[in-house]
C-alpha positions in Angstrom: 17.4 -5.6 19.2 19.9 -7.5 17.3 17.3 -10.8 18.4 15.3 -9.7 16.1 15.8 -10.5 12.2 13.1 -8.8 10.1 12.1 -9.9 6.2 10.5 -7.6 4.6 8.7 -9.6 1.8 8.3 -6.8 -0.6 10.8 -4.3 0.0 10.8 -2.6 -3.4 7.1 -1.1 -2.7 5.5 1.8 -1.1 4.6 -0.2 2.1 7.9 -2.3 2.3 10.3 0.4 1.5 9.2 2.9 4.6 8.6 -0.4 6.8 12.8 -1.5 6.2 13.4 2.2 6.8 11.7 2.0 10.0 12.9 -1.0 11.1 16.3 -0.1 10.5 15.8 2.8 12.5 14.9 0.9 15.7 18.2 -1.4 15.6 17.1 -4.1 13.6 18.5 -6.4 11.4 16.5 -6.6 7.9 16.4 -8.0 5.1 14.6 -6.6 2.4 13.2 -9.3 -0.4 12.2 -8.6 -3.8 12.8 -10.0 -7.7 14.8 -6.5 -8.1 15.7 -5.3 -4.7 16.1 -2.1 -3.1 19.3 -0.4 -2.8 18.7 2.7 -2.2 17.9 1.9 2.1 20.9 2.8 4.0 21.3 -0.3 6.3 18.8 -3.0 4.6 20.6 -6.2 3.1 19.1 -7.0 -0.1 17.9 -10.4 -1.1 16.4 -11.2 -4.3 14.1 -13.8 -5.1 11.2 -14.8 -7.0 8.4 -15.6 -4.7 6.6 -18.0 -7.4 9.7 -20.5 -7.0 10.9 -22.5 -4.4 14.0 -23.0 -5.6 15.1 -19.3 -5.9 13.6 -18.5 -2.3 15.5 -21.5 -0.9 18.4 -20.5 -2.5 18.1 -16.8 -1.6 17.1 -17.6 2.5 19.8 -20.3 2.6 21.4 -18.3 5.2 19.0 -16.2 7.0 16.8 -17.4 9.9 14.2 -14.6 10.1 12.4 -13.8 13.3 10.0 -11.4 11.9 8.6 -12.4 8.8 6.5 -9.2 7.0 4.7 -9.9 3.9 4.0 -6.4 2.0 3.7 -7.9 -1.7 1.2 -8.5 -4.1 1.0 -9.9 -8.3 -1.6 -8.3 -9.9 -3.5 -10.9 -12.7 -6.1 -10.3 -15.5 -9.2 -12.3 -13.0 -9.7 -12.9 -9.6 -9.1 -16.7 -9.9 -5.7 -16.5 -11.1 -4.9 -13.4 -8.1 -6.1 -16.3 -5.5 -3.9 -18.8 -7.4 -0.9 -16.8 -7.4 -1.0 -14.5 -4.7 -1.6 -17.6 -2.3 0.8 -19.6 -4.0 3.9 -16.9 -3.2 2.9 -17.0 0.3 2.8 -20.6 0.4 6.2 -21.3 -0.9 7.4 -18.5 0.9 6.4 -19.7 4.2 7.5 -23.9 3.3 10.8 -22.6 2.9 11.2 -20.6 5.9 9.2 -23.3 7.8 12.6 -25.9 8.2 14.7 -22.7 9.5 12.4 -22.6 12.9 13.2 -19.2 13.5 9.9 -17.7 12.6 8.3 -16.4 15.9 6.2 -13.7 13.6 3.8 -13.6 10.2 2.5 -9.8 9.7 0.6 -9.6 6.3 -0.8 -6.6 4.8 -3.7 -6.9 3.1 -6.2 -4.0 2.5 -9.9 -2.4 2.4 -10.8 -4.9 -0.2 -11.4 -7.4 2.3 -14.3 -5.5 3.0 -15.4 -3.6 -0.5 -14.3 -7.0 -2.6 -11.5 -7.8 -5.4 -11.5 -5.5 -8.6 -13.8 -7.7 -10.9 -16.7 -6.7 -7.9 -14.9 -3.6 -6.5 -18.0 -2.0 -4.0 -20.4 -2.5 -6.3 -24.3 -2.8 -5.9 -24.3 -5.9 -3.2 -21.1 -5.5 -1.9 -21.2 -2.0 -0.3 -20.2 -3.0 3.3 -21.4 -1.0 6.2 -19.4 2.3 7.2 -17.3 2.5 9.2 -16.0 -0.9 8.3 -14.7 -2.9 11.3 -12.7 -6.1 11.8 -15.5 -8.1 12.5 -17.4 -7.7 9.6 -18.1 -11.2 8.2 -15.9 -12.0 4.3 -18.3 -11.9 1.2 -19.5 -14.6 -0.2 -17.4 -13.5 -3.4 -13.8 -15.3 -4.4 -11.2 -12.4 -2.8 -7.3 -13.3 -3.3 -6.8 -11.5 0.2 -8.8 -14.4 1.8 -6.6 -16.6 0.3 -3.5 -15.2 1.8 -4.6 -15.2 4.6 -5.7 -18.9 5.3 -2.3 -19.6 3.9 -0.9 -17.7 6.9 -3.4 -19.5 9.4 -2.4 -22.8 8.2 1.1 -22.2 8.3 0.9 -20.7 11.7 -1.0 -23.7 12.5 1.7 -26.0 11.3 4.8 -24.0 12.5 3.6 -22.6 15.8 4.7 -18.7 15.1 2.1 -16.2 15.9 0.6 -13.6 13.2 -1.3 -10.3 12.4 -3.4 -9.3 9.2 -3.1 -5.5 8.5 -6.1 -4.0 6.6 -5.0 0.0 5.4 -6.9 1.8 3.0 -5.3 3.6 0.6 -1.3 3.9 1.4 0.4 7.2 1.1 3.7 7.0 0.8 6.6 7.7 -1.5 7.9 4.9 -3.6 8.8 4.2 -7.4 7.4 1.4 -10.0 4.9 0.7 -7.3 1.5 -0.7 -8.9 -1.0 1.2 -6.6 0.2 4.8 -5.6 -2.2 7.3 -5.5 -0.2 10.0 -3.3 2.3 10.3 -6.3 0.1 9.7 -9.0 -1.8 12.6 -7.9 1.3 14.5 -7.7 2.5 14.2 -11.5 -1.1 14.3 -12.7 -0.8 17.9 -10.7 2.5 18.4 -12.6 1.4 17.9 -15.7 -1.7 20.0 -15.4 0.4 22.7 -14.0 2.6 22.7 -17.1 0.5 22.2 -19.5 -2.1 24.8 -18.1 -4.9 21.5 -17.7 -6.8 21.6 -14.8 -6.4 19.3 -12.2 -10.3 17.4 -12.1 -11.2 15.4 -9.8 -11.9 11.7 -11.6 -13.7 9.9 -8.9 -17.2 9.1 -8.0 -20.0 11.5 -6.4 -20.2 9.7 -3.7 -16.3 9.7 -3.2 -16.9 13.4 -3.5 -19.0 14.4 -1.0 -18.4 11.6 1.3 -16.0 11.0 4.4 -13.1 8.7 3.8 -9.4 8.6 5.0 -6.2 6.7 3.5 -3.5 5.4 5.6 0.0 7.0 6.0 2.6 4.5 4.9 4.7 5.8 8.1 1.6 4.8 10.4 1.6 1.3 8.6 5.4 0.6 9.3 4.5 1.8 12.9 1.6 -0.5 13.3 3.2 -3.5 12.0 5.7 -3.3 14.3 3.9 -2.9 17.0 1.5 -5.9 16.5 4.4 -8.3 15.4 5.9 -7.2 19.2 3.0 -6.4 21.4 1.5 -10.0 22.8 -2.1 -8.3 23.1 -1.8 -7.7 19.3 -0.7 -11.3 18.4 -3.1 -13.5 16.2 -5.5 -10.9 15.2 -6.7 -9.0 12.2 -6.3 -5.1 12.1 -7.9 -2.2 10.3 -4.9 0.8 10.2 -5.7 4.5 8.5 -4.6 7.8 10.0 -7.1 8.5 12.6 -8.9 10.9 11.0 -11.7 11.8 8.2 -12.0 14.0 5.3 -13.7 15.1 2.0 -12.0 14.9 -0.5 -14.6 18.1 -2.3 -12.4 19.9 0.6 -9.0 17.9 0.0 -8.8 18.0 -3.6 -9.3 22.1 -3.5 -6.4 21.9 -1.0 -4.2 19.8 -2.9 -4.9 22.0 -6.2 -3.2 25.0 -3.8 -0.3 23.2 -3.3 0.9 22.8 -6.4 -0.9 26.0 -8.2 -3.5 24.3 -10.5 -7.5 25.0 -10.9 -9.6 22.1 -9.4 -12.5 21.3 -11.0 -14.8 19.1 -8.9 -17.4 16.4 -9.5 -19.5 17.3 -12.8 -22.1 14.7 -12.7 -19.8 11.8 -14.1 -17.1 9.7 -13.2 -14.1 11.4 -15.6 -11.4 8.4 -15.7 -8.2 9.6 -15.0 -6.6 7.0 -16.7 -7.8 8.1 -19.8 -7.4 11.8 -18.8 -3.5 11.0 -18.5 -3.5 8.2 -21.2 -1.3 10.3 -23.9 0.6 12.0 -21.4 3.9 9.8 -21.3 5.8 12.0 -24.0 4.3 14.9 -21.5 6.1 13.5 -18.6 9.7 12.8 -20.6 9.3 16.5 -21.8 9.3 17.6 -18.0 11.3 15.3 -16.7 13.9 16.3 -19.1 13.1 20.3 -18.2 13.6 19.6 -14.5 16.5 17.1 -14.4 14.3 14.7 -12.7 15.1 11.3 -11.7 12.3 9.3 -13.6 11.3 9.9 -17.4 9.1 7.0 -17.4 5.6 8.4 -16.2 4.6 4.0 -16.0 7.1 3.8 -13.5 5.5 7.0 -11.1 1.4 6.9 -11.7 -1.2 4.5 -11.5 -3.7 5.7 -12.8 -5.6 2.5 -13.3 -5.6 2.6 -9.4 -6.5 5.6 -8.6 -9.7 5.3 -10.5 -10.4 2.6 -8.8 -10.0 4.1 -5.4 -12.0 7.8 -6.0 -14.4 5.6 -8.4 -16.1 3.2 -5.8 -20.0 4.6 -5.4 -19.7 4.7 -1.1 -18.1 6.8 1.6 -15.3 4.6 3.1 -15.0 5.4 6.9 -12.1 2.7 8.7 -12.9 1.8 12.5 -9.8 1.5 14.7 -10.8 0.6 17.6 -9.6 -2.4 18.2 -6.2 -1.1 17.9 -6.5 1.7 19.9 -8.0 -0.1 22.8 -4.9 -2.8 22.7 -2.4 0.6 23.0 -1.7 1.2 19.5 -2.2 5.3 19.5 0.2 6.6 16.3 -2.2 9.0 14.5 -1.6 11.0 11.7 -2.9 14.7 10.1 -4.1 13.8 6.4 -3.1 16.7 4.9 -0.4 16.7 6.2 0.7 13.3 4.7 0.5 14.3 1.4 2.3 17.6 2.0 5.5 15.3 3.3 4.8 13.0 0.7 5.0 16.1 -2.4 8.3 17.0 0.1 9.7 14.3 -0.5 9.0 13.8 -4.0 10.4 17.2 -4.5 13.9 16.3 -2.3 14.1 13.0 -4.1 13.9 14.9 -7.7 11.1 12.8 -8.9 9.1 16.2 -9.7 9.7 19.7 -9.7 10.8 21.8 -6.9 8.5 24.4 -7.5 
């Protein structure tokens, strides 16, 4: 496999991070890029770079001739305009400095649901609630979305350069990762830790339709998977791909489930949306206090939940149901239990010492 010379392009996050471990794992050569890289991946050689000048990435690629290019990253801005300006703008430079190497046979980039439910500013609001299950062929909305900007940078590029490509749509990624800015499996884990020690019960902060609707998230092991198999399978080239689990759930049966796990009362849906970003908001000193207790890894509670996301994600006023078909009918059959994936996620949490064993 040593042919093959994988960039991860965002190898400090929750989808990078288990993608270079997985790569690795099949024989490849990666590199893993970043403004602070990871060093914690047995095997991956670090580059940093900041993606939002050319002169660092051409100064930090000088002597690697990528095969496999896959673009995991994201900046978040305060408005929609300035995410398409400078979203698009990384992957643009990104790609002009790679484009005089010719060694790029491959562009994978991971976008997400938004594509569907629209950016932030509009997230699934009244007029924009797609219809479920959402599939790949649903036409974009007629709303400025800083994922379609990414994209047609990667179409034009390909255009230019002649390598092929795949667009990676997952809903909600599970996986473990630190100081990554939308991380629901772990922020629910030290929300869960907190209430635990503090005798707070763990309520559920989303929407009633989040509630007693089906939905699924995407496994950030299943997402590594996928990605490697679209950037090497030529009936997967040049198209766009949904990617979750498999399967469905409710979260008024999940949450119950995940309250188990770790020993807390659940409280479900009340009647309103109760934000857990400002249920968590005072809770930093909270965190050091535990962290302290437990010997834990990570004091700063910024650097483990996002609450801000989460919100976001249980808040939105539809069921989201992810079609993957079109995957499954090109051979792509990696599926994944739910539950399951956030049991090995809290596992891992616990092995890593970022919280409490028990």
């Amino acid at each position: 496999m040593n042919d093959k010379i994988a960039l991860v392009v965002g190898a400090s996050g929750v989808t990078g991070i288990n993608l270079a471990d997985k790569l690795i794992s099949k024989g490849w050569e990666t590199y893993g890029l970043a403004r602070t890289p990871n060093l914690e991946i047995k095997g991956l050689k670090p580059v940093a770079a900041d993606l939002l000048s050319v002169e660092s990435l051409t100064s930090a690629l000088a002597n690697i001739k990528p095969t496999h290019v896959y673009i995991t990253t994201w900046m978040r801005n305060d408005t929609e305009a300035e995410n398409i300006r400078v979203n698009s703008l990384m992957i643009r430079n990104l790609l002009t400095v790679l484009s005089e190497k010719k060694s790029v046979e491959h562009v994978a980039l991971v976008t997400g649901l938004k594509h569907y439910l629209g950016p932030f500013e509009a997230y699934a609001k009244e007029g924009f609630l797609p219809l479920t299950p959402l599939r790949e062929e649903h036409p974009r909305l007629d709303i400025e979305n800083f994922y379609y900007a990414q994209e047609d940078e990667v179409y034009a590029a390909a255009e230019r350069d002649g390598f092929t490509w795949s667009i990676h749509r997952p809903h909600t990624v599970i996986g473990k990762a630190v100081g990554n800015a939308m991380n629901m499996g772990t922020t629910l884990a030290v929300y869960a830790t907190i209430c635990k020690e503090t005798g707070r019960p763990f309520i559920w902060p989303g929407s009633a339709a989040q509630w007693n609707g089906l939905s699924d998230v995407t496994d950030a092991r299943v997402l590594a998977e996928h990605l490697i198999w679209a950037s090497t399978t030529d009936a997967a080239r040049n198209e766009a791909f949904n990617v979750v689990n498999g399967d469905y759930f409710r979260w008024n049966w999940l949450w119950n489930r995940l309250a188990a796990y770790f020993g807390v009362k659940p409280v479900g849906f009340n009647g309103s949306i109760q934000s857990l970003e400002k249920e968590m908001k005072n809770d930093a000193g909270i965190w050091q206090e535990i962290a302290e207790k437990y010997h834990l890894k990570e004091k700063e509670i910024s650097r483990m939940a996002t609450a801000w996301h989460t919100d976001l994600d249980l808040g939105r006023p539809i069921e989201v149901m992810t079609d993957m078909s079109k995957s499954r009918k090109l051979g792509f059959t990696v599926f994944q239990n739910t539950e399951e994936t956030f049991y090995d996620l809290f596992e891992q949490l616990r092995a890593a010492k970022l919280i409490p064993a028990e």
